[in-house]
KEVOVO-601779 format. One record per residue: x, z, y of N, C-alpha, C, O in turn; residue in three letters. Coordinates in steps of 0.1 Angstrom, whole numbers, plus 5000, padded with zeros to 4 digits. Each point is the difference from the previous one (the first is absolute). Example, Ala and Ser with C-alpha at 12.3 -4.5 7.8 and 13.67 -1.06 7.14 Angstrom:
REM KEVOVO-601779
513250784943499150005012500950005012501050075000ALA/498649865011500950005011499250085011500550015011SER/
This chain:
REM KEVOVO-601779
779165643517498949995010500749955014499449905005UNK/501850155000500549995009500849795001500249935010UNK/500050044977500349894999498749905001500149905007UNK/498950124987498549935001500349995015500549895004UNK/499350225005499650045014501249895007499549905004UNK/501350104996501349915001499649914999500049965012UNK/499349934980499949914998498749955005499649895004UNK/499950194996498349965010500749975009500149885000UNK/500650195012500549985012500849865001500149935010UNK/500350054978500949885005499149884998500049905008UNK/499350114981498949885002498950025011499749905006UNK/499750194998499549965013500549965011499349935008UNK/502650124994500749965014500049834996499649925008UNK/500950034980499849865002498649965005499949955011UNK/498850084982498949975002499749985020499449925007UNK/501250164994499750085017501049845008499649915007UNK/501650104989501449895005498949875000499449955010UNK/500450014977499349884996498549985011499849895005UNK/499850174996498650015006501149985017499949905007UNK/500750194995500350025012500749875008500150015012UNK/500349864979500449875003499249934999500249885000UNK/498650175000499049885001498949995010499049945001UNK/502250195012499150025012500849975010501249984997UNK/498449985017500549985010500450145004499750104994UNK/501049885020500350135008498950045007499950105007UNK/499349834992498550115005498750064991499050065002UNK/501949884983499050134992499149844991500049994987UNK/499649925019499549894995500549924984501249984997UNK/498050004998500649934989500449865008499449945009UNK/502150024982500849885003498849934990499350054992UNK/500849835013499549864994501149934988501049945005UNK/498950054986501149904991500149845007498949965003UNK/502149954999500149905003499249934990499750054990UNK/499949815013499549924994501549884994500749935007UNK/499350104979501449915000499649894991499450034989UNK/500949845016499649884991501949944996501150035005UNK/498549904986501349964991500249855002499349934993UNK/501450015014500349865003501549944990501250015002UNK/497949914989501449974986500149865003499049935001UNK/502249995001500249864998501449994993500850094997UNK/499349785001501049944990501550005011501150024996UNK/498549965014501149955007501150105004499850115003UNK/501449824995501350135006500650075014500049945010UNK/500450184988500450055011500549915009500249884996UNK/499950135012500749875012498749895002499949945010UNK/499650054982498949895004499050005011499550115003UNK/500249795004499050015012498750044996499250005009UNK/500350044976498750094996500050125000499250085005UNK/502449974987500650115002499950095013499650125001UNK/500949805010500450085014498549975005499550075009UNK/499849844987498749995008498850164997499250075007UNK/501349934977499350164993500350075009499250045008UNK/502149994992500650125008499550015010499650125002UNK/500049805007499550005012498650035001499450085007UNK/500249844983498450055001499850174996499350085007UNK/501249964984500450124997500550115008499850124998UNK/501149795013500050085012499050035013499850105007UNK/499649784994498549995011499150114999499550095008UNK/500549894979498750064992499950174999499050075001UNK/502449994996500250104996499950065016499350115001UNK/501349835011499950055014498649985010499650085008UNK/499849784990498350015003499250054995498949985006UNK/501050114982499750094991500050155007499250094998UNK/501649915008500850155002500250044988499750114997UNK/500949824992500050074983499150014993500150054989UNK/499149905015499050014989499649894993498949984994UNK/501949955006500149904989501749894999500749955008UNK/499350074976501449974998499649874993498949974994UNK/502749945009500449924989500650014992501150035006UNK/499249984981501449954995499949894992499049944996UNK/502950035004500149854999501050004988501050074998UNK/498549854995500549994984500349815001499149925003UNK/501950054996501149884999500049994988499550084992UNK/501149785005500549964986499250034990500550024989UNK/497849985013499449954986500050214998499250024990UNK/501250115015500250074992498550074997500150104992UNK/498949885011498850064997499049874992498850004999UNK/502249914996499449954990499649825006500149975012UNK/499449904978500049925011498249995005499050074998UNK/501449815009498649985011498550044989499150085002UNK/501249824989498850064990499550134997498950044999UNK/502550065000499250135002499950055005499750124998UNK/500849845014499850075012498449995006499250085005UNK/500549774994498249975001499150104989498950035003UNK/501650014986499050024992500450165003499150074993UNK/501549995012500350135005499150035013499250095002UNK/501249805008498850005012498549994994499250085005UNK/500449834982498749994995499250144997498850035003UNK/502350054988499750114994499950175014499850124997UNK/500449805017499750115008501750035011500350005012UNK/500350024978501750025007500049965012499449915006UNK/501850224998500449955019500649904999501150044998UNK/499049845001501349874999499549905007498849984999UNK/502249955009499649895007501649894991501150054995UNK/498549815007500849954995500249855008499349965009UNK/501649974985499949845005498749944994499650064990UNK/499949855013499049904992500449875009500749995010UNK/498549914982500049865010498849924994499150064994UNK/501049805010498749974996500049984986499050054995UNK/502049874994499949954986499450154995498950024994UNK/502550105011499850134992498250065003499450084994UNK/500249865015497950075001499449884992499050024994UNK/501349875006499849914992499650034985499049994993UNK/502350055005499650114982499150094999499250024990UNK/501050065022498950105000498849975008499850075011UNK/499349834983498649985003499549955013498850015004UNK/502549915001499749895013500949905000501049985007UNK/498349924983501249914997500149895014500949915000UNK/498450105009499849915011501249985003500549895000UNK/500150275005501450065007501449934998500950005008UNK/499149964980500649944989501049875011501249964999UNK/497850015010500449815006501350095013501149965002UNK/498350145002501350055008501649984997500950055006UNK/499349874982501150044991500349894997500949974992UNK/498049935015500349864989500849915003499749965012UNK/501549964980501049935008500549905010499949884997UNK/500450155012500349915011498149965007499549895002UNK/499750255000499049975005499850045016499149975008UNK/502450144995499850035012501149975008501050034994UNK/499249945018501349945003500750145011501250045001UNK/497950015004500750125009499050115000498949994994UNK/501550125011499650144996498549975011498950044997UNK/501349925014498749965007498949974995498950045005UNK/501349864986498449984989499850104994499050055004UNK/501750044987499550104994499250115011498950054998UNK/502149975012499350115006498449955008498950055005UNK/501649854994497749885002499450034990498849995001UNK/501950054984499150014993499950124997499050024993UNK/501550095009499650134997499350065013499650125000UNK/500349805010498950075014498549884996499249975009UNK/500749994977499049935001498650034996500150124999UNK/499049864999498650064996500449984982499650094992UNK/501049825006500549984984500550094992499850044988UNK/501350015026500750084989499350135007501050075000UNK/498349985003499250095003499150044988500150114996UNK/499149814999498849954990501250044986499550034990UNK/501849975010501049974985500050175000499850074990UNK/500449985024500950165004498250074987500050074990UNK/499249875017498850064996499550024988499250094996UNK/501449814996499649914983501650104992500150014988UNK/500950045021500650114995500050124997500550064991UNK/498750005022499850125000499050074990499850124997UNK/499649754997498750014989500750044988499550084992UNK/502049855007500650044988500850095002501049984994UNK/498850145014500950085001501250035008500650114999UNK/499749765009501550035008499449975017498949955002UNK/501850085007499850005012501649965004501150034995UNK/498549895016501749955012499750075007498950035005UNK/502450034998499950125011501449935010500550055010UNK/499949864985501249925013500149834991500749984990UNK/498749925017500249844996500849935006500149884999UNK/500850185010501449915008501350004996500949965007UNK/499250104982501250024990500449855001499249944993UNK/501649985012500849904996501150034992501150005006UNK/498950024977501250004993500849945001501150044996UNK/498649825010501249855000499749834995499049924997UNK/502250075003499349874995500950014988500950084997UNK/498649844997500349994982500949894997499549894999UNK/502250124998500549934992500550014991499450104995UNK/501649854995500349984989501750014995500749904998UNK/499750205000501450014991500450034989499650104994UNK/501349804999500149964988501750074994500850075005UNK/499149864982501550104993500649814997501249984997UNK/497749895004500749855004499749915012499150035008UNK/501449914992499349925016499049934997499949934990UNK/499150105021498949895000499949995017500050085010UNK/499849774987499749965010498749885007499849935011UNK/499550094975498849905003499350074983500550064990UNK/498249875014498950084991500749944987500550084992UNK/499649835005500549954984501050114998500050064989UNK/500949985019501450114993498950104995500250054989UNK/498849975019499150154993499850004984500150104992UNK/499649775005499450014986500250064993501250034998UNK/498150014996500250164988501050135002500550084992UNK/499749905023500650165004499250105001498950005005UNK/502150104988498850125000500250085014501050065003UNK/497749925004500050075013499050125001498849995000UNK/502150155000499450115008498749985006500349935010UNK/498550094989498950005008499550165002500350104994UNK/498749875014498950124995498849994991499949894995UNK/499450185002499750024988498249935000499149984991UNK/500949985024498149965005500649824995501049944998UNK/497350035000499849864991500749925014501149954999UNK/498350045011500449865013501650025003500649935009UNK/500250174983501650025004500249884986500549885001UNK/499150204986500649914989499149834999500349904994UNK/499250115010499349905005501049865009500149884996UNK/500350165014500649975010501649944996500449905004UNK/500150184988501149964992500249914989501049944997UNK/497950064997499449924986499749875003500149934990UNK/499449985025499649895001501349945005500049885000UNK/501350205005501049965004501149984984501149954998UNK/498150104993501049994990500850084995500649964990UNK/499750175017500450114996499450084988499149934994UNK/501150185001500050094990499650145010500950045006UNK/497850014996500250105006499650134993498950014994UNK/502250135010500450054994499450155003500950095000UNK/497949955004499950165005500450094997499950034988UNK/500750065020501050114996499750085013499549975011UNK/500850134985500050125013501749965004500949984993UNK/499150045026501149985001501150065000501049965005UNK/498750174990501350084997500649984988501050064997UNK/498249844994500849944989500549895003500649954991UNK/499350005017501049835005501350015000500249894995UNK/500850165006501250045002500749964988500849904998UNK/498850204993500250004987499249854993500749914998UNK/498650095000499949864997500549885007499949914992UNK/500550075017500549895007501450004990500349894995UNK/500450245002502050084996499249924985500749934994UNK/498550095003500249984983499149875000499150054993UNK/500549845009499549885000499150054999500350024988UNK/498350045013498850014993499149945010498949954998UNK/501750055015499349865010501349975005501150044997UNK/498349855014500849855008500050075016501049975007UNK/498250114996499950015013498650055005499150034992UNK/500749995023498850095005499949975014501050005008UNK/497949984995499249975013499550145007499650104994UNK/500649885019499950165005500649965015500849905000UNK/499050145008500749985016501150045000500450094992UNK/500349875015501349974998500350175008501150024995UNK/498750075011500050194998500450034991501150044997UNK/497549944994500150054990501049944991500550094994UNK/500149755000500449974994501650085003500750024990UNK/499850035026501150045003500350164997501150044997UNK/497750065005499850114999500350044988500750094997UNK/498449804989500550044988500949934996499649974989UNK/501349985012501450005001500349844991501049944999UNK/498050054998499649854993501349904996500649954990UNK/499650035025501349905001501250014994501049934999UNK/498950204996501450074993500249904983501049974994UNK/497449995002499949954989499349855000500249924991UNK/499150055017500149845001500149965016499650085009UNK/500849824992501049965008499649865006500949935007UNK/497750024991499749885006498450035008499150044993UNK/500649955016499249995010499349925003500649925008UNK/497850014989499349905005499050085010499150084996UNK/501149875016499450005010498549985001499650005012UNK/499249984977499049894998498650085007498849954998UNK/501550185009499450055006498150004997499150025008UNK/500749974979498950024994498750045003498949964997UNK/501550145011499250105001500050115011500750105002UNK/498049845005500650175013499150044991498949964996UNK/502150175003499050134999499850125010500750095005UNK/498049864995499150115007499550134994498850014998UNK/502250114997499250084992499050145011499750025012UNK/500050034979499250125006500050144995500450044989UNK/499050055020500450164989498550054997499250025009UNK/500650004978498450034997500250124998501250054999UNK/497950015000499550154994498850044988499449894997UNK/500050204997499149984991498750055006500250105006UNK/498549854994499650055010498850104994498849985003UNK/501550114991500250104995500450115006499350095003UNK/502049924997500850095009499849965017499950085009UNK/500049794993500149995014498650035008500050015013UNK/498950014976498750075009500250164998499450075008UNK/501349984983500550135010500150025012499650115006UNK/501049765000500550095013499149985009499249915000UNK/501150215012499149965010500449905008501249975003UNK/497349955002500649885012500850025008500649915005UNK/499850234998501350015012501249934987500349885001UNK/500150184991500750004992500149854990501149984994UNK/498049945003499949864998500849925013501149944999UNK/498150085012500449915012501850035001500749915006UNK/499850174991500950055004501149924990501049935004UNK/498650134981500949924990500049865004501149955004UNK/497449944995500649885007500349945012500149885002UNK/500150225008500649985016501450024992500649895000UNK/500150194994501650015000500249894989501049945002UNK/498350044988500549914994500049865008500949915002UNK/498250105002500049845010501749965006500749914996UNK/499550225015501050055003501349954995500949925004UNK/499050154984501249944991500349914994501149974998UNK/497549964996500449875003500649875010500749914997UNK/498750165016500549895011501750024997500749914997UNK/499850235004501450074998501149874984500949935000UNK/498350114993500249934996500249864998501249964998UNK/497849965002500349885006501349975008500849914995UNK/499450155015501249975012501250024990501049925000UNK/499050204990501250064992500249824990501149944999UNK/497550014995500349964991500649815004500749934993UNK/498750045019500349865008502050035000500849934995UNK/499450215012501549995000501150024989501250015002UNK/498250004989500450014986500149924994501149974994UNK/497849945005500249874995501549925008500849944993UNK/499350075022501049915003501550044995500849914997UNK/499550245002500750105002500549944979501149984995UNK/497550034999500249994987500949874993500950014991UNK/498849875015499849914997501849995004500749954991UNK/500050095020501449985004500550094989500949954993UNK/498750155004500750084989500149964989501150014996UNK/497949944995500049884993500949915000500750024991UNK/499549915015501149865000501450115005501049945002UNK/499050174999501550075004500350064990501150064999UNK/497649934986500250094986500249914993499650024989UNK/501149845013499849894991498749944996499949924990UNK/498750115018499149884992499949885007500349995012UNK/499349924981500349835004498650034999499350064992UNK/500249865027498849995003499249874999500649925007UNK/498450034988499849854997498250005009498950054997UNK/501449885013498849945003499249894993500449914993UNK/498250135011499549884989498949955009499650085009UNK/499849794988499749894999498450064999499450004989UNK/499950065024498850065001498249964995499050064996UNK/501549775008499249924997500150014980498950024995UNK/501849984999500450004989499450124991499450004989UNK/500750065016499550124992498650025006499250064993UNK/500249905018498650035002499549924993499150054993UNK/501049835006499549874985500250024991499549924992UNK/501250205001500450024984498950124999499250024991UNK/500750055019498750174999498549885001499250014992UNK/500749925015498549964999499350004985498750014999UNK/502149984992499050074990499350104999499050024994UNK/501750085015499650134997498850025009499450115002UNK/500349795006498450005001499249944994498949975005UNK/501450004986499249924992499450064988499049974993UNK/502250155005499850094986498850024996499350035010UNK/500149964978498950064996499350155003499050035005UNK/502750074988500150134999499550075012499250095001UNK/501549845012499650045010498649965008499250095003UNK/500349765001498749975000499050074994499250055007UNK/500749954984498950084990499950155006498950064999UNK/502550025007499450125004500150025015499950105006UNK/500449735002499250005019499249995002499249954991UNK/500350085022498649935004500149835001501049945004UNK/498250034994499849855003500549975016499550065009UNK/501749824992500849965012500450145008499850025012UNK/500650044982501250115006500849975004500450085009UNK/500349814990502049935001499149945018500450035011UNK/498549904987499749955012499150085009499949965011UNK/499550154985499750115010501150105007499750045011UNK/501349994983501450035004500649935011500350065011UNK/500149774986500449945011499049985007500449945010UNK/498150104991499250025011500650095013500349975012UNK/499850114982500550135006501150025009500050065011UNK/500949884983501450024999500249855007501250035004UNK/498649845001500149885008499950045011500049935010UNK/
């Protein structure tokens, strides 16, 4: 009896402890934080990396705590694809997106943000994402489930490193190049003559060491962060692609919150993007010397040359069939 009695006591004293941490020092129940899960591919040291951190830090202190980030690097909570279909299904997760990647998912408009050698400086894009256009795209997304909760993410501009030299579009032919996995990426590579190759990028490494590709396009951060150069060793400059990416949410989870608490996630993310940005402009210069001090041979190319070899890729069927009618020239509306 005396052992029963014993043991009642000790499971209530937990019960009592347990309950008793989930009060303030004035008797009040504590509130649980609101914790969302921010997963991307890119590695520690990277200007996405430290830009998390930071937003992660904003957030958790304009909060007073009551709302956390954490930040999951290197692909470890799975890649972009399920991280969208994790946001779809309700989940705290915010992630990278851009335009090809909403493109797939039920706004193929988004798609032209991506398209080769269509924007020359980061100034047109940001004309085009304060436009009534891309206002009307934000809107034709949230139908399908995802919301931007920060569109000033400049990931970089997009070039190209190889495991041979190329130095004009003909060397590309039938190299197998790293892409991502959206139609206007493999798209984009295919009218230059390449082989393009989607992979998550925490498998590039290892395929680059065992031939299973030629090489991978990615801003030159990121090309240095994941350590790239260690395994190919030639550099084309051909600047492809600014990418303008963005951080969505599912919007699902994100009408949970209250409007204090909406306004707030996209004021810091804004935030960290601008942070960002500055991290990722000085990276690239910083990247690019370390590069040529790790042995890669850097090859400029011949601009005009490669914007005349992609003009197919407005011409594509694959893609026309799923724009609106004169999109390529409602764009340079915009953006002139």
């Amino acid at each position: 009896m005396k052992k029963i009695f014993s043991m009642v006591i000790v499971v209530l004293s937990v019960l009592l402890i347990g309950c008793s941490g989930d009060k303030k020092e004035d008797g009040t129940k504590a509130e649980k934080p609101i914790v969302i899960q921010f997963g991307h591919d890119n590695n520690p040291g990277d200007p996405v990396q430290e830009a998390a951190l930071y937003w992660a830090k904003i957030l958790s202190e304009r909060s007073n705590g009551k709302m956390k980030l954490e930040v999951f690097p290197s692909g470890q909570l799975g890649s972009k694809s399920d991280l969208i279909d994790q946001m779809l299904a309700g989940d705290a997760i915010v992630a990278i997106g851009n335009g090809p990647f909403y493109a797939d998912r039920g706004v193929p408009d988004l798609g032209i943000m991506q398209a080769p050698y269509l924007f020359e400086n980061w100034e047109q894009l940001d004309k085009l994402t304060a436009s009534d256009w891309w206002k009307e795209k934000e809107n034709e997304l949230e139908k399908n489930g995802l919301r931007i909760v920060g569109k000033n993410w400049r990931y970089g501009v997009r070039h190209t490193i190889t495991t041979k030299p190329v130095k004009n579009v003909a060397d590309l032919k039938g190299m197998k190049i790293r892409t991502q996995s959206s139609t206007v990426h493999v798209k984009g590579f295919e009218v230059l003559g390449a082989t393009p190759t989607p992979m998550a990028l925490s498998e590039v490494y290892t395929s680059l060491q065992q031939g299973t590709i030629d090489g991978l396009e990615n801003p030159l951060s990121v090309i240095y962060s994941g350590k790239y150069q260690e395994v190919a060793k030639y550099l084309m400059l051909d600047g492809h692609i600014r990418d303008l990416s963005s951080i969505c949410i599912g919007n699902e989870f994100f009408n949970t919150l209250t409007k204090e608490e909406q306004d707030l996630l996209i004021s810091t993310c804004t935030e960290a993007g601008e942070y960002q940005n500055k991290l990722a402009a000085k990276a690239d210069e910083e990247c690019l010397e370390k590069l040529k001090k790790e042995g890669v041979t850097v090859a400029e190319v011949n601009f005009d040359e490669f914007r005349k070899a992609a003009e197919p890729f407005y011409q594509d069927k694959t893609l026309l069939n799923k724009w609106s009618n004169g999109l390529v020239e409602k764009i340079n509306s915009i953006i002139e």
